[in-house]
C-alpha positions as a LaTeX table, in Angstrom:
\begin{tabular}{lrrr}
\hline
Residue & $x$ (\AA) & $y$ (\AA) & $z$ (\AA) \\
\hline
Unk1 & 19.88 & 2.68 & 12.51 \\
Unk2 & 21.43 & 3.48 & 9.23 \\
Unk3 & 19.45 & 3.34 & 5.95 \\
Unk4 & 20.18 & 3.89 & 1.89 \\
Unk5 & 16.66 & 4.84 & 1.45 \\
Unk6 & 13.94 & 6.78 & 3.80 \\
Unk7 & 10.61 & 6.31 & 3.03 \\
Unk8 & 8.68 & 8.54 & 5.08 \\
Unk9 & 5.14 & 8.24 & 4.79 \\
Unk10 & 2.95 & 4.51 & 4.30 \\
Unk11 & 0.40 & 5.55 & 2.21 \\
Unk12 & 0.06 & 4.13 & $-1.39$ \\
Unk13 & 3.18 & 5.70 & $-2.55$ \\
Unk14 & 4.78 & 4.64 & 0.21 \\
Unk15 & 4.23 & 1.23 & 0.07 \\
Unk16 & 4.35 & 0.99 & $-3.60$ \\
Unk17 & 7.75 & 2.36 & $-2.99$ \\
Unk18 & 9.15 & 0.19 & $-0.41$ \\
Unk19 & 7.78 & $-2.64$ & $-2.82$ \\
Unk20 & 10.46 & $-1.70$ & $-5.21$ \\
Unk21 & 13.02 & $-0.95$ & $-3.44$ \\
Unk22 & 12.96 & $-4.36$ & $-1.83$ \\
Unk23 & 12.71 & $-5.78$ & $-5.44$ \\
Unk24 & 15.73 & $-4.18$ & $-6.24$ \\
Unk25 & 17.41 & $-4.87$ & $-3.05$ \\
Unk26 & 18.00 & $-1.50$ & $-2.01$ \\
Unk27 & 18.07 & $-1.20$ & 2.02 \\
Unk28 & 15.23 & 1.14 & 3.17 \\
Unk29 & 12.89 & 1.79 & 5.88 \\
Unk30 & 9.27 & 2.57 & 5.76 \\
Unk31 & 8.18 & 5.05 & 8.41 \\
Unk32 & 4.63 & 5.28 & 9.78 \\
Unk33 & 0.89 & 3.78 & 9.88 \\
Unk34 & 0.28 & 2.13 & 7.12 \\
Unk35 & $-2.74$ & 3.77 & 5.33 \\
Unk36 & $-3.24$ & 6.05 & 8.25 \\
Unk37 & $-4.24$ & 9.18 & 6.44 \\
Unk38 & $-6.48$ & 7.17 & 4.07 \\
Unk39 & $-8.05$ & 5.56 & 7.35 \\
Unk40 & $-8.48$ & 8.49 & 9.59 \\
Unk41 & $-9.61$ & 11.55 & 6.59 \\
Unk42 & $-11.11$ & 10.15 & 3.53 \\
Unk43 & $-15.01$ & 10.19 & 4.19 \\
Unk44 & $-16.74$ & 7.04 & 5.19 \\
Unk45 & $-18.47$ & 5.36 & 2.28 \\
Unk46 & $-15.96$ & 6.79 & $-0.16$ \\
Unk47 & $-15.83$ & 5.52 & $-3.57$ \\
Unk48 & $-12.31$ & 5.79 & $-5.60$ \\
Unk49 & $-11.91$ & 6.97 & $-8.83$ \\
Unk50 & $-9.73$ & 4.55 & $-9.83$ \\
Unk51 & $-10.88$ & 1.46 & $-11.10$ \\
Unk52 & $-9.50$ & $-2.01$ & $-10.71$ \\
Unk53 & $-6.41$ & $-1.55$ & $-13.46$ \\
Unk54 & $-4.94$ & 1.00 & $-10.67$ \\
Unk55 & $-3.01$ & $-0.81$ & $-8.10$ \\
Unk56 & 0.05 & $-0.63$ & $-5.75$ \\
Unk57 & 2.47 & $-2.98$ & $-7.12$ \\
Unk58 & 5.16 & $-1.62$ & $-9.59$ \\
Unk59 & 5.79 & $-4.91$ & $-10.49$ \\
Unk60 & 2.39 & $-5.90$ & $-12.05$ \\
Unk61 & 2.02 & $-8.95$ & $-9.30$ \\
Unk62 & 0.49 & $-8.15$ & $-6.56$ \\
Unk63 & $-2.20$ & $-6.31$ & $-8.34$ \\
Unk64 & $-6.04$ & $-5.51$ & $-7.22$ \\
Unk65 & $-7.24$ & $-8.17$ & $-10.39$ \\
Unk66 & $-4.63$ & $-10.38$ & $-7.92$ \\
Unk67 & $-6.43$ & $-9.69$ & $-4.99$ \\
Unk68 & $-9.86$ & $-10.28$ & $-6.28$ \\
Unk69 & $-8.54$ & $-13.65$ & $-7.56$ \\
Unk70 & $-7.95$ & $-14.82$ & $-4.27$ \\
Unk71 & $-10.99$ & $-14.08$ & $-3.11$ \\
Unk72 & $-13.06$ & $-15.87$ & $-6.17$ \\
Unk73 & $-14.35$ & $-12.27$ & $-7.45$ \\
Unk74 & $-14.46$ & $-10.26$ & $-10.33$ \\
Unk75 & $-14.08$ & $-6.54$ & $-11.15$ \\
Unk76 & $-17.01$ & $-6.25$ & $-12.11$ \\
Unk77 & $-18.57$ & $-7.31$ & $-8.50$ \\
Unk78 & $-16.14$ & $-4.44$ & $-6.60$ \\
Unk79 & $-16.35$ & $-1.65$ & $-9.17$ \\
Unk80 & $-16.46$ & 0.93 & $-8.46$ \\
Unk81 & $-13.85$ & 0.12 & $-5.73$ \\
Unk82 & $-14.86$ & 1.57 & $-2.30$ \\
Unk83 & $-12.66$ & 3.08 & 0.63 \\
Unk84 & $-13.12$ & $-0.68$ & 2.47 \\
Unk85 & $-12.19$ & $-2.17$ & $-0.32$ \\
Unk86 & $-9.20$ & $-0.59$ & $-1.00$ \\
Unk87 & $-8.19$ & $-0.55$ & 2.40 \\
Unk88 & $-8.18$ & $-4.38$ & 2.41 \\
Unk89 & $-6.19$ & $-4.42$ & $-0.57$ \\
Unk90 & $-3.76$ & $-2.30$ & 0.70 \\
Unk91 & $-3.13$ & $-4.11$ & 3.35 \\
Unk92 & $-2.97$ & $-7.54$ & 1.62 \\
Unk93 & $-0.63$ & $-6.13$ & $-0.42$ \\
Unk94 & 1.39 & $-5.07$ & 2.28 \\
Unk95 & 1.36 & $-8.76$ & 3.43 \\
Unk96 & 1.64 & $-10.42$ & 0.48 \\
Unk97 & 4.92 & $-8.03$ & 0.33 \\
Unk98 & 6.20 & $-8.34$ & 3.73 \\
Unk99 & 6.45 & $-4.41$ & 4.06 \\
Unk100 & 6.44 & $-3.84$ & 7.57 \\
Unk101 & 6.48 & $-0.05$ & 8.34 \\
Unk102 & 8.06 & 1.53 & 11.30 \\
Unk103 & 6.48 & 3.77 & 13.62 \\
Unk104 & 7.49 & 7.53 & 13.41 \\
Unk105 & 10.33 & 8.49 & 15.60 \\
Unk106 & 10.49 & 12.00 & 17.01 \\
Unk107 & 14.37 & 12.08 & 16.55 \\
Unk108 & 16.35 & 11.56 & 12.69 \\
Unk109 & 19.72 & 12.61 & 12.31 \\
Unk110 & 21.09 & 12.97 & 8.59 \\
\hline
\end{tabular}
């Protein structure tokens, strides 16, 4: 499978970066579990920094504010923005984006 663009990892970054690349219709492929390392090591009951101005979408759309909108809340209700939360976003973002990351494979050749 050829690719112009590797994105190896599907954590925030990653999807946030597959985001735009498929905005600016550059071919790429995501590889591994989306939000894996957030899921499996941050500590349960985790609270982010971030508030709800911090999101994944480079292009302002798909945006936390956006999420919350869909589900009839406010900021102010979700702040500040827990692991579960943010989790949920992340992966409505990653459907509202259609980024569907590929497992890992054990074998890449340049």
């Amino acid at each position: 499978m050829n690719t112009d663009l590797l994105i190896i990892g599907a954590g925030p970054f990653g999807l946030a970066l597959a985001a735009q690349a498929s905005h600016d219709l550059i071919e790429h492929l995501l590889v591994g579990k989306s939000m894996e390392f957030w899921r499996q090591n941050m500590p349960k009951g985790m609270f982010l920094r971030s508030a709800c101005d911090w999101h994944l979408d480079p292009l302002n759309v798909h945006t936390i504010d956006s999420f919350l909108h869909s589900q009839g809340k406010t900021p102010r209700e979700v702040e500040p923005l827990s692991l579960d939360f943010y989790l949920s976003y992340a992966e409505w973002f990653q459907q509202q984006k259609n980024i569907q990351p590929l497992r890992a494979s054990t074998y890449l050749e340049r």
